[in-house]
C-alpha positions as CSV (number, residue, x, y, z in Angstrom):
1,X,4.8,8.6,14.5
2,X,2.9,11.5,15.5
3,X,2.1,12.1,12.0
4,X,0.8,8.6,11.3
5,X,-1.8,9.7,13.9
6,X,-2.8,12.8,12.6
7,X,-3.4,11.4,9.0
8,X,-4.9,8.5,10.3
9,X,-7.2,10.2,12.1
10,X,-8.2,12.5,9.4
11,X,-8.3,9.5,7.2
12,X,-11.0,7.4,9.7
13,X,-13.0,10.8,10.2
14,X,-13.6,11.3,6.2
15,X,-14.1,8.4,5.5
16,X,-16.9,8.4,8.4
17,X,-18.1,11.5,6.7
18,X,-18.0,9.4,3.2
19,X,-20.4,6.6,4.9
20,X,-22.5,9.0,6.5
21,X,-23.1,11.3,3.2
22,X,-23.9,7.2,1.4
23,X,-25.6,6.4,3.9
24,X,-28.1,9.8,4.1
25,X,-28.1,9.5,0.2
26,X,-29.3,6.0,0.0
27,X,-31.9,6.7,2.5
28,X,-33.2,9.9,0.0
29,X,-32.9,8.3,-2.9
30,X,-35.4,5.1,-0.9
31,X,-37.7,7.5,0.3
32,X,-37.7,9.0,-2.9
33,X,-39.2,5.6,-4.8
34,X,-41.4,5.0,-1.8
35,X,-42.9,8.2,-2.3
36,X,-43.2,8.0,-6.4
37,X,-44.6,4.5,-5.5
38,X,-47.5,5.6,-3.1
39,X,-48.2,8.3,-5.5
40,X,-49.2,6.0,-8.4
């Protein structure tokens, strides 16, 4: 039992880190074309 904690917990914390890391990646890669866009 204790176990199914402990990987469940490590399971819900990377895959928080996996959303975060999308999340920050999606917001580069939309600044990114904003920029390129105000540029031209």
């Amino acid at each position: 039992m204790l176990d199914a904690v402990k990987i469940g917990r490590k399971w819900h914390s990377s895959r928080r880190a996996f959303l975060d890391y999308t999340i920050d990646h999606a917001k580069i890669n939309l600044f990114k074309s904003l920029y390129t866009t105000i540029k031209e």
